[in-house]
C-alpha positions in Angstrom: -7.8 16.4 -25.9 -5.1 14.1 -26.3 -5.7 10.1 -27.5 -1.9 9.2 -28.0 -2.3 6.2 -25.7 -5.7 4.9 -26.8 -5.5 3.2 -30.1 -3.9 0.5 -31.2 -1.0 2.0 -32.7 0.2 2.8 -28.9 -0.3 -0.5 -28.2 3.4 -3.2 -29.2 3.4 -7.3 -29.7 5.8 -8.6 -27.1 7.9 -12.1 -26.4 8.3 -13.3 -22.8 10.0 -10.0 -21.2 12.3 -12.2 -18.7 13.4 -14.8 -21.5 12.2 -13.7 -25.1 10.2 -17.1 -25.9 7.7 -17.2 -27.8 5.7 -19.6 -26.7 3.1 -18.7 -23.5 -0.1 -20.2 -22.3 -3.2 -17.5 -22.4 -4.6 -17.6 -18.8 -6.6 -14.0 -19.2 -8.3 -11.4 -21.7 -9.2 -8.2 -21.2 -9.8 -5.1 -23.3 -8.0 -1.8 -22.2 -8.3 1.3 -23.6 -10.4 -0.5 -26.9 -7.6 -3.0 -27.6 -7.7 -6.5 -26.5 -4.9 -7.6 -24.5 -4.1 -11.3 -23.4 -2.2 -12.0 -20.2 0.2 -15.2 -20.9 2.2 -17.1 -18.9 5.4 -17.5 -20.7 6.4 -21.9 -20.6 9.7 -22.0 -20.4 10.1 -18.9 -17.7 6.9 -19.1 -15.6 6.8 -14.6 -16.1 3.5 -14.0 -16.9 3.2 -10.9 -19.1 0.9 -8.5 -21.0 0.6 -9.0 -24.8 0.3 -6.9 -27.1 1.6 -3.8 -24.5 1.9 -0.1 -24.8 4.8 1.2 -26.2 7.2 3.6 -23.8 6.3 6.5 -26.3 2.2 5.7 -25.5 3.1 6.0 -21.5 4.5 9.1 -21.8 2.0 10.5 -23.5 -0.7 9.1 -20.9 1.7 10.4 -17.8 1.1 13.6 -20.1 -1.7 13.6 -19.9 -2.4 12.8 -16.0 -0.2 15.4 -15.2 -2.1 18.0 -17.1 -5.3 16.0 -16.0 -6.8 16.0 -19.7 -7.3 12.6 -19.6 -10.4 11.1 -19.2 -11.6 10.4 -16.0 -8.5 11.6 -14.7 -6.9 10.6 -11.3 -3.4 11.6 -9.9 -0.3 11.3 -11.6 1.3 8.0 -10.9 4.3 10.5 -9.1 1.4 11.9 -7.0 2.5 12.6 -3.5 -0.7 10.9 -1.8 0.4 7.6 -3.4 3.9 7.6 -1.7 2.7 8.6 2.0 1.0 5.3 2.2 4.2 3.3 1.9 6.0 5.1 4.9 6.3 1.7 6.8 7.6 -0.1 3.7 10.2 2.9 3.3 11.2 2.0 6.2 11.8 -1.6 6.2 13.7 -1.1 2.9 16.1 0.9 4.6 16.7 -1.7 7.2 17.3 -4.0 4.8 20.1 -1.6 3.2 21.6 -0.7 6.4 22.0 -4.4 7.4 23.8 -5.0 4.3 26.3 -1.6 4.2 25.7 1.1 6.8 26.3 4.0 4.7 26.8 5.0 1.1 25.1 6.4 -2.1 21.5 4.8 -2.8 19.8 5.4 -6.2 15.9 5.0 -5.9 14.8 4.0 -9.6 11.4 5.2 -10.2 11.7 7.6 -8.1 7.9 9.4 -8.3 7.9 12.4 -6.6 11.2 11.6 -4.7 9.7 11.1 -1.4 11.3 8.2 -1.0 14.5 10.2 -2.3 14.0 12.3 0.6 13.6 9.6 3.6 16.6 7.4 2.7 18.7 11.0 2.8 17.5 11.4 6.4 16.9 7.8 7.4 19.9 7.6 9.5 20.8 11.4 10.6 21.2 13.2 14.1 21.0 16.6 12.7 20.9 18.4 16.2 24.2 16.7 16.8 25.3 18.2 14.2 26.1 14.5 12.5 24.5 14.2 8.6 22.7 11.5 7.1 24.9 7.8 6.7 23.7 7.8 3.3 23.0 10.1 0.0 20.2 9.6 -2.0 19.5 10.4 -6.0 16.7 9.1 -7.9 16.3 8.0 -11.8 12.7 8.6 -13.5 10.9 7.6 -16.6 8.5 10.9 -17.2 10.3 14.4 -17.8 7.9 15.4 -15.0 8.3 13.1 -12.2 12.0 13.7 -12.5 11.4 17.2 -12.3 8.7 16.7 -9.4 11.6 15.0 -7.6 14.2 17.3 -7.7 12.3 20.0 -6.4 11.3 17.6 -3.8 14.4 16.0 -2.4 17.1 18.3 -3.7 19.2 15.6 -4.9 20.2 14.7 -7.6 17.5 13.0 -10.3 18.6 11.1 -13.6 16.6 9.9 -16.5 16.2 6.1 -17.0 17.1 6.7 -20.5 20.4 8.0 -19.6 21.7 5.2 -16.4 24.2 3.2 -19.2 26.5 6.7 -18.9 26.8 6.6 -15.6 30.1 5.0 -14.2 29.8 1.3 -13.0 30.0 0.4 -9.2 28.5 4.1 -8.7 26.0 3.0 -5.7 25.9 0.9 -2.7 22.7 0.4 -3.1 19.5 0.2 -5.6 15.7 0.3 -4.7 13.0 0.0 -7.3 9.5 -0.2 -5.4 6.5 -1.2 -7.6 8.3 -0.4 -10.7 9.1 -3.7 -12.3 6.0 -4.4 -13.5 5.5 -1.4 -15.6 8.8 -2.0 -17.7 8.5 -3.0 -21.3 12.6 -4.5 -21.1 13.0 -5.5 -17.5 16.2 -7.7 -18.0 17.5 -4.9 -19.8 17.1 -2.5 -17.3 18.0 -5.0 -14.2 21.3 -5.6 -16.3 21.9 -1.9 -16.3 21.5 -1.4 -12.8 23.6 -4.6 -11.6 26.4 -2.5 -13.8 26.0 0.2 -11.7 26.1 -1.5 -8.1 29.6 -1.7 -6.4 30.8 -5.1 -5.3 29.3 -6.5 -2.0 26.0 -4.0 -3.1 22.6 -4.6 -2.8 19.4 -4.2 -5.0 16.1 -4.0 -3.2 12.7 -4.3 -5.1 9.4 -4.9 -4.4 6.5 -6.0 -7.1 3.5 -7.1 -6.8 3.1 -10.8 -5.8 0.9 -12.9 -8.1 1.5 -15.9 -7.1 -2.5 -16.5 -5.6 -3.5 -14.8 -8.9 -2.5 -17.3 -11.4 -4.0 -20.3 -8.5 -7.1 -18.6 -8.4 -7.1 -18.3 -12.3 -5.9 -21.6 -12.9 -8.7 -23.4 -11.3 -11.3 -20.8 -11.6 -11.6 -19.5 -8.1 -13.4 -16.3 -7.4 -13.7 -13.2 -9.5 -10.7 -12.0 -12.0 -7.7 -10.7 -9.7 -7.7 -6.8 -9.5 -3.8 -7.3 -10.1 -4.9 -8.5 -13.7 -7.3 -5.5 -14.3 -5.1 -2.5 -14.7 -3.5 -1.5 -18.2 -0.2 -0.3 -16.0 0.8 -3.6 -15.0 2.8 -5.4 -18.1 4.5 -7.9 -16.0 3.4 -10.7 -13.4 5.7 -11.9 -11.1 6.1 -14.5 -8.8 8.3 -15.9 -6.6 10.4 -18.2 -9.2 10.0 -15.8 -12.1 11.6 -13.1 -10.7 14.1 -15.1 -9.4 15.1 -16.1 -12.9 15.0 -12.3 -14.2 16.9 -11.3 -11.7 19.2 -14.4 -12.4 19.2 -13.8 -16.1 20.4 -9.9 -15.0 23.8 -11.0 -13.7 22.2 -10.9 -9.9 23.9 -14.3 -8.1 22.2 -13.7 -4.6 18.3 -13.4 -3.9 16.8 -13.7 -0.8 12.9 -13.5 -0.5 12.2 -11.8 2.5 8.4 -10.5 4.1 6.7 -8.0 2.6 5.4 -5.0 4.5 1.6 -4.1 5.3 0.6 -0.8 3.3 -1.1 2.0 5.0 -4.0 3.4 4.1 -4.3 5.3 1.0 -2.9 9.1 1.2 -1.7 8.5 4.8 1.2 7.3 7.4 -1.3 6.2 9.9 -0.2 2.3 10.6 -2.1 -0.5 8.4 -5.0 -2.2 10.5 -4.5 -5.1 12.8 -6.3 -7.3 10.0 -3.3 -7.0 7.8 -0.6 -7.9 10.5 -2.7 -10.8 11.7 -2.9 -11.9 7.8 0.9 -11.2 7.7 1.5 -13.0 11.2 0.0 -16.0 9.6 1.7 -15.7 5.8 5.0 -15.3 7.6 4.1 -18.4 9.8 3.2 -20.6 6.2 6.5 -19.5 4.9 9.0 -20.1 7.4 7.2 -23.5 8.0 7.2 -24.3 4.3 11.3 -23.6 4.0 10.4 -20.7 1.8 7.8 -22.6 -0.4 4.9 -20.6 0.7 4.8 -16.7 -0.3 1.6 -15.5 -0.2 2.5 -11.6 0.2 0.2 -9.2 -1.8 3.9 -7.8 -2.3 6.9 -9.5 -3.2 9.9 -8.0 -1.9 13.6 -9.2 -3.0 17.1 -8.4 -1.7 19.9 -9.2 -4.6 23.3 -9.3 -5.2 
């Protein structure tokens, strides 16, 4: 069996990931995989951020291993199909939120999984028994040799490697997603710099990462037990409202709107999230509109930019 990922050689020392500073206040420790890893919040930025993290090399080698499920208490591939039905209502907003802004083009999903997503913005906004095709084209771009292959034979379309985006030819798309990819990226700014190249004019990234704005509160002034957003060794990143802003900003992206996040179905399924979640939604969408955007208390944040 396979232990690429879990030493500490798999493991790097990082700087802030949104600004490169060095300096970061230590709000969390944890041990994953036998190497202790501090969470700091970086004091000129605000991102908080995983240090040391593992190297892109070590995540391969773990997706390796998931996929061939030789790991160790092994659970699905992070492309896994069961993951992605459970976001068929976010899906769906996202493409709203494309369609307000240009009403037909080429979209590039980054991160694409196992190109489900891929797959509903090619049919999002089709009338195939008229005979009339899809308003938009969809390719996706992966990290792992294997969800990029898992994709392709999925959606059909056309699937590149990460790796490989800086040869593709700038103002390609008319739109970006990345869902619940940010986080997992050991060079963020690089990569949101990348894909900025890639948007036409007048084109729109949409992204959604986990929100941890009542995280850092409740570690701050020691409410409750440890966030679970905190407890997972795939998460290098921690965003909130105002540090992703400045990522984003740092990235070349001039406009950023904030705009709700989406209730998440339950796990493995379409069936619509309980009325507990839009009532809790009802109420964070109340606090923020009241509060002229101060309030965003989304378990997801969710960005349109420019």
């Amino acid at each position: 069996m396979s232990t690429a990922w879990n030493t500490a050689a798999a493991y790097e020392q990082s700087k802030c990931p949104g600004c490169e500073a060095a300096q970061g206040k230590t709000i969390f420790r944890e041990t994953w995989e036998g190497v202790a890893v501090e969470i700091l919040v970086c004091a000129q930025c605000g991102l908080g951020y995983s240090n040391p993290r593992p190297t892109e090399a070590s995540k391969l080698a773990r997706y390796e291993e998931w996929t061939q499920r030789t790991r160790p208490n092994a659970t699905e591939a992070h492309f896994d199909h069961s993951q992605q039905l459970r976001h068929f209502y976010l899906y769906r907003k996202v493409m709203r939120l494309i369609e307000a802004r240009t009403p037909r083009g080429l979209l590039l999903d980054v991160g694409c999984a196992g190109g489900l997503f891929v797959v509903f913005a090619g049919v999002y906004a089709s009338e195939h028994n008229s005979g009339v095709n899809s308003r938009y084209q969809a390719e996706g771009a992966a990290f792992d040799p294997h969800e990029a292959e898992l994709a392709r034979r999925i959606s059909g379309a056309p699937v590149h490697m990460i790796s490989e985006l800086s040869t593709l030819g700038a103002g390609r798309y008319d739109a970006i997603t990345m869902l619940n990819v940010l986080e997992h990226v050991n060079e963020p700014v690089a990569l949101l710099s990348k894909l900025r190249r890639l948007l036409r004019p007048g084109g729109a990234l949409v992204t959604v990462v986990p929100n941890n704005e009542l995280a850092f509160l409740r570690l701050r002034y020691g409410i409750g037990a440890t966030p679970s957003s905190f407890e997972s060794g795939e998460h290098i990143n921690h965003f909130r409202p105002a540090s992703l802003r400045r990522m984003l900003g740092r990235a070349g992206f001039s406009k950023m709107k904030l705009v709700a996040a989406q209730p998440t179905g339950s796990y493995g399924s379409m069936v619509r999230p309980p009325l507990g979640q839009y009532v809790k939604h009802g109420v964070y969408r109340a606090l923020h509109a009241l509060s002229a955007g101060q309030f965003y208390l989304y378990a997801e944040l969710m960005v349109v930019a420019e």
